[in-house]
N, C-alpha and C positions, 0 to 999 in steps of 0.2 A: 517613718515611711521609708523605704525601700524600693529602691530603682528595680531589680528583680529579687524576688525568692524563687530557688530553686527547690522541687520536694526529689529527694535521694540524691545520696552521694556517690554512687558507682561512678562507672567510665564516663557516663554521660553527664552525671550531676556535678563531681565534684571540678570534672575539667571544663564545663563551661559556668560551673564559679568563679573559677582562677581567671577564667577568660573575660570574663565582666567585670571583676573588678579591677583588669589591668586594661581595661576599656573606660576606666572612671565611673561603674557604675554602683552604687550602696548595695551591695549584694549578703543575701542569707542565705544557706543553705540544710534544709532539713534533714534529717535522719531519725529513724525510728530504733535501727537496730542495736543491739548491748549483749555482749559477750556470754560466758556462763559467771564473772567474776562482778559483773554489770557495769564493767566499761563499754562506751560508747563505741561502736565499730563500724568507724567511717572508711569508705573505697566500696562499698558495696559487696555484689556476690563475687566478682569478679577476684578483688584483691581475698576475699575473706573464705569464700567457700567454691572458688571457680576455679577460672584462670590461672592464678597464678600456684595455689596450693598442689592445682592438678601437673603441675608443670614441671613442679619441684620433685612430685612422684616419679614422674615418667623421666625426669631426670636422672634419679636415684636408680630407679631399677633398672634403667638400660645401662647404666652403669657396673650393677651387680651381676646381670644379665650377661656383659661382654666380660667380664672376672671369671666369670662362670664356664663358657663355652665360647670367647674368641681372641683372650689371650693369649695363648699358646699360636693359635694362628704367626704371633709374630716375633715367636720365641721368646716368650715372658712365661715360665711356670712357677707357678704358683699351688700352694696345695689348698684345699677347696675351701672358698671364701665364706665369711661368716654372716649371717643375715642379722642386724641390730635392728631391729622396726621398729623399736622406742626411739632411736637416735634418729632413724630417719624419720620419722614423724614431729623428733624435736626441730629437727634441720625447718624441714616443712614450716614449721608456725614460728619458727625464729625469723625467716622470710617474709611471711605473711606480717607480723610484726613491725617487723622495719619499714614495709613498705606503706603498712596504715597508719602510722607513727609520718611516715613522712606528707601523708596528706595533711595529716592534723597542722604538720609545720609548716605545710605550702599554705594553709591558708591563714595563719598568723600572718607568715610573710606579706601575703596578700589582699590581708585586712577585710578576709570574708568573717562574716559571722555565721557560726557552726550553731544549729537550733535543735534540741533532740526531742525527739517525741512522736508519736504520729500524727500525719497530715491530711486535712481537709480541704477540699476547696470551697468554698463558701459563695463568693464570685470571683469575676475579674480582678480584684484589685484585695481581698481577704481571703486569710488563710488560718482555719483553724487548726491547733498543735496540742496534741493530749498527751499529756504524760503522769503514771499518778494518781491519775483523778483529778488533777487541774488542766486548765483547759488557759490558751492564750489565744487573743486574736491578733493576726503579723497581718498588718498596713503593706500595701504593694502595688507600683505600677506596672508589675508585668510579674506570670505566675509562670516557672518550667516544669514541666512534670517527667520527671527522669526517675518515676520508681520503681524501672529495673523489671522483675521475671523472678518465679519461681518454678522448683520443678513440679512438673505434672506427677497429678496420684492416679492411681486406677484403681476403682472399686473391687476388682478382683485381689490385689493383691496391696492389702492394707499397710503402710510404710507402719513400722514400729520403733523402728532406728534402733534395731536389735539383730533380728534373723534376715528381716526385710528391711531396706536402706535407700533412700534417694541417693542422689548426686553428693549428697552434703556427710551422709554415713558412713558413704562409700571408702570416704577419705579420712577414716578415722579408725578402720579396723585395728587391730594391737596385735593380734595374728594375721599368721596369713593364711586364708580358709583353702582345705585340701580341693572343695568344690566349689564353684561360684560359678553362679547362675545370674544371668543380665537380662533384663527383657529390651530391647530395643537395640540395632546395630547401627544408629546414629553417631555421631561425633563423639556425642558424649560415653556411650556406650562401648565404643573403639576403643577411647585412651584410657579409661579405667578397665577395661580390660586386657589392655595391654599391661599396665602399669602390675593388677595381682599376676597374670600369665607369666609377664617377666619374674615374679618372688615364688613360684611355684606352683598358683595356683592350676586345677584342672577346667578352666572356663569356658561354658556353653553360653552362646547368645542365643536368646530366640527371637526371630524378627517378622511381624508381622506380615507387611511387605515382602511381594514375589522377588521383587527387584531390588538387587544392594548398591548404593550409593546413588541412586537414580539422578542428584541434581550435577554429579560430575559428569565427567569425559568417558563414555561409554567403554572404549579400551580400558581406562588406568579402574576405571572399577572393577570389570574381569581381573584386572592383575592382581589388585591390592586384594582380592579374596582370594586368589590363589595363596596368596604371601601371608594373608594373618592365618590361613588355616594352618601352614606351615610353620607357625609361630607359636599353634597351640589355641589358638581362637576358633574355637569349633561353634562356624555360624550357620545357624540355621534356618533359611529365612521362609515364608508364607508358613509361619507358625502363629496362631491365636491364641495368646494362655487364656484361660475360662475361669483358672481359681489356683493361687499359690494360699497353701496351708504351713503356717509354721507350729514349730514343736518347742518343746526345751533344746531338740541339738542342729535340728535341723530344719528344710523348709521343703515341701514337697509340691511340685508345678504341675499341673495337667494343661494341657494345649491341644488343640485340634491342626492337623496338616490336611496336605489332598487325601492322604493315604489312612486318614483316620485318627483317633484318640489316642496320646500318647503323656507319661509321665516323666518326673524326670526328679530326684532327688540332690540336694544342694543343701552346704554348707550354712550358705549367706544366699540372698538374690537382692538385686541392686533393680531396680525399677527407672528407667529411663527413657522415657519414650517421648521426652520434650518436657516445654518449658510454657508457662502461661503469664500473659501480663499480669504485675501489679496493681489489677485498679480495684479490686474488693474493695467497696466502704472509703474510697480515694475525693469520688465527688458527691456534693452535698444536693439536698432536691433542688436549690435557687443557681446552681451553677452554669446550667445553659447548658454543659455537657453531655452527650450520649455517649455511650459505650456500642461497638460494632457486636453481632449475635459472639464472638469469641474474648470477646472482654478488652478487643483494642481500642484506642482513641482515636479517631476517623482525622486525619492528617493533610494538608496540601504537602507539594514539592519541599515548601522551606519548612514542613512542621510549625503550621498555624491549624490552630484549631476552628471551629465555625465560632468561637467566644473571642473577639478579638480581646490583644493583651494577654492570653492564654496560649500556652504553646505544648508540646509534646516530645518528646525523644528518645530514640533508643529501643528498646523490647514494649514500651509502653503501645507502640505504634507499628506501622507494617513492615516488611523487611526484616533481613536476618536478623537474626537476636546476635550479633557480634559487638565485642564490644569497641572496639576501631571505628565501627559504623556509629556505634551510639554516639561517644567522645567525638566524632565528627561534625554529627548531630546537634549536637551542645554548643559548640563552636558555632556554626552558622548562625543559629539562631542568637545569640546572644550578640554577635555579630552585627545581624540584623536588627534586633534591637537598639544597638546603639546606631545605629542609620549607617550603617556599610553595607556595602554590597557582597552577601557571600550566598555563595549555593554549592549544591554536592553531586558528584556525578556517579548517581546511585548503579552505572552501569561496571561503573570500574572499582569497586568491595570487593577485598580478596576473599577468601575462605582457605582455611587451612585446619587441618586433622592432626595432630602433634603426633603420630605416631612415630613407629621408626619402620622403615622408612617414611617420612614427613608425605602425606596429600596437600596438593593447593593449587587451587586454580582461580581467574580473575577473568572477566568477560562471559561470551559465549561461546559453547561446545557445540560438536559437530550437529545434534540431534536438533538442537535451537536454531539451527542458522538453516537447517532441512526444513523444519517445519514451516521457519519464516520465508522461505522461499531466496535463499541469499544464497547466489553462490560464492564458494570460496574455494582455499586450496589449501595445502595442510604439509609442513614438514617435522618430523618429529628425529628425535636422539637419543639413544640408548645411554646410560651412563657405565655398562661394558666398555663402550667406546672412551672414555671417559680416561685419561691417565691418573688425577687428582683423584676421584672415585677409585680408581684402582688400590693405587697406593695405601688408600684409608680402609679397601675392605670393604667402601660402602656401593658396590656397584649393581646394584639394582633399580630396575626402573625406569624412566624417559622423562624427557622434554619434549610437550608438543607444542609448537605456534600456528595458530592457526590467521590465517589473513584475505581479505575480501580479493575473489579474482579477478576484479577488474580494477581497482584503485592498490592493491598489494596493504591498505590497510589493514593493522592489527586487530583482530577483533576477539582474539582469547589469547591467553597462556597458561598449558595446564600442565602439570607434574607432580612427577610421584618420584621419590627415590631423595638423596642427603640433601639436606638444604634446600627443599621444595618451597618452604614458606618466602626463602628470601631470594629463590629463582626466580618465583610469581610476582614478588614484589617489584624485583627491576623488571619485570613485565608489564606492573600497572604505572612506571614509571615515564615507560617508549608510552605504551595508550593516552597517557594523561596528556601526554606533546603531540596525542594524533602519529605517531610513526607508521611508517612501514616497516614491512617485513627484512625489507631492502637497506631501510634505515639502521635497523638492527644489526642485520650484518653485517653494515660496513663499520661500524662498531667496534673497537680497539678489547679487548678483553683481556685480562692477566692472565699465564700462562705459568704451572700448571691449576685451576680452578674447576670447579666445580659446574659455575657459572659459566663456562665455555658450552659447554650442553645446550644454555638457551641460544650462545651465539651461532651455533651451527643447525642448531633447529629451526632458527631465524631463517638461514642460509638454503638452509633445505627446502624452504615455501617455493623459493625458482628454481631447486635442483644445482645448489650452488656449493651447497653442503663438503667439507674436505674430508674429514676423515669416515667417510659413509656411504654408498651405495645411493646416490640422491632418487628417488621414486617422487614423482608429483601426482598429488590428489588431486 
């Protein structure tokens, strides 16, 4: 019998294993997935086909990318660099490796028990595990269900992980295709198309949606389409594809805009348009559990389901599919489980776009706080302005803080340009202590950083701002 089983190991599963059993609790943790060698591949999509693999890419070729065309900027010439896509693809899963390898260790350390197979829930308290063709049932006082997100298919354009490629394909080309064709200008959609755009590729996105990047800061999305267009990301967005055909060489898209029926011929096309829960075939008919009409697990605040002893986290449930969020997720609960007091304040999740330059923003933007009827006031910072940004080359983009006008509390941080992810981040750090704008500013900052951007964007909410023209919203 077992204090909790957790079903998947990604961000949410395996780190609130780690977390339970360093709570004293007999904890298991499931997984279904196994490699093409049929090793067992624990960390989820995250460590294995996500996150981290996509990251190693975008690392790589912004690398080759600046070899390529921003060397010389700082008088380094070089004669023209060589593209290895074997090596960087090895680099890539040498990463992903180590890092799966190191969950396995973290939970010897931790004295979880690792269960492979797929999972059932059966009730509260049983957990059915198939693997084979044999079948076990896991004893349990309390059930996590952390299994994770796949990407979305579309019947139009059939994934074959050949011509046409999920997320998961995307990241395994061995060439680099002369054309590539993306359907969706999401997250996901952005950083793999950054990642072939930076190795030569000629990449077209089509995007459903009138509107690009709708859940951010309505400025930093005009800009970052101005930027990735200038990058070679040719986005196109209130396009409907109707039917992508592939061949032996290539893959042919037809789409409908305002302006009518249009094709569009492509190497590779990568199909992106999101991501759906893992609950296919997850609960059993005696489990008490419904599914929401889009296949989520219907959730309180703490992630309790309506089955008490049954819980949920992560992509399985509402909220972003990030995996920070998830990992969060798993923690509380497990938390709560062992009888602590924990909760999450689902208002301060970052989001970040790994591009170059980096998008991230935490709280709410100006269109949210309009609608809600809240007034506020707004200073924002160029990273021109920026000496540390200059220096590096990297000076595109702003820092906006936005903050309530009558209390001067913080109620967004958004940016676009070097280091956006870990701008935002000392962003959700002022929020989490409740700061002000005020607060911020008075704020000691290292000089010269990057990070000074958020402190005089701070500055600039009362017109306080030094190296800037202060205007108040």
């Amino acid at each position: 019998m077992y204090d909790v089983v957790i079903i998947g190991s990604g961000p949410a599963g395996y780190v609130a294993a780690i977390r339970a059993s360093q709570l004293g609790l007999k904890t298991a943790c499931i997984e279904k997935s196994f490699d093409a060698s049929g090793k067992a591949q624990l960390g989820g999509t995250c460590l294995n086909v996500g996150c981290i693999p996509s990251k190693a890419l975008l690392d790589s070729s912004h690398r080759y990318s600046d070899a390529l065309n921003h060397f010389s900027d700082h008088g380094i010439e070089i004669s023209p660099p060589k593209l290895d896509i074997a090596k960087m693809m090895a680099r890539k899963d040498q990463i992903v490796s180590q890092l799966t390898s190191g969950v396995t260790g973290l939970f010897k350390a931790n004295k979880v028990t690792p269960i492979f197979g797929s999972a059932k829930v059966l009730s509260s308290s049983q957990v059915e595990v198939s693997l084979d063709g044999k079948t076990e049932i896991i004893e349990t006082k309390n059930i996590v269900i952390a299994s994770g997100s796949s990407p979305i298919n579309i019947p139009v354009a059939p994934i074959d992980q050949q011509n046409i490629v999920d997320s998961t394909g995307a990241l395994e080309f061995l060439a680099v295709p002369k054309r590539l064709g993306i359907i969706g200008a999401g997250v996901i959609g952005l950083e793999l198309g950054s990642v072939w755009a930076r190795l030569g590729s000629e990449v077209t996105i089509l995007e459903a949606m009138d509107d690009f990047l709708p859940m951010a800061d309505q400025q930093i999305s005009k800009d970052v389409l101005r930027e990735f267009n200038k990058q070679g990301l040719n986005i196109n967005l209130g396009c409907k594809v109707t039917l992508a055909t592939p061949s032996a060489k290539n893959v042919k898209v037809s789409f409908d805009t305002k302006e009518g029926s249009s094709e569009l011929t492509v190497d590779k096309l990568i199909v992106a348009v999101g991501r759906k829960p893992n609950t296919e075939n997850l609960l059993g008919e005696d489990s008490g559990l419904l599914l929401d009409e889009r296949g989520f697990i219907p959730v309180n605040d703490f992630c309790e389901t309506s089955v008490k002893n049954i819980w949920a986290v992560g992509d399985v449930v509402r909220g972003p599919m990030l995996a920070h969020k998830a990992s969060e997720e798993g923690i509380m609960v497990v938390e709560r489980i062992a009888g602590k007091h924990a909760e999450m304040h689902y208002d301060l999740v970052p989001s970040v776009i790994y591009t170059h330059p980096e998008v991230a923003w935490v709280g709410k933007n100006e269109a949210e706080l309009t609608e809600a009827g809240v007034e506020f006031q707004t200073g924002s910072f160029p990273f021109a302005a920026s000496g540390r940004a200059l220096t590096s080359g990297e000076s595109r983009g702003f820092v906006k803080v936005i903050a309530d006008k009558k209390t001067d509390t913080i109620l967004g941080v958004h940016a676009f340009g070097p280091s956006a992810a870990d701008i935002v981040q000392q962003g959700v750090v002022a929020m989490e202590f409740g700061a002000s704008a005020e607060d911020l500013g008075l704020t000691i900052f290292s000089h010269p950083t990057v990070s000074e951007a958020l402190h005089e964007a701070a500055m600039a909410v009362n017109g306080q701002a030094i190296h800037i023209g202060n205007r108040k919203k």
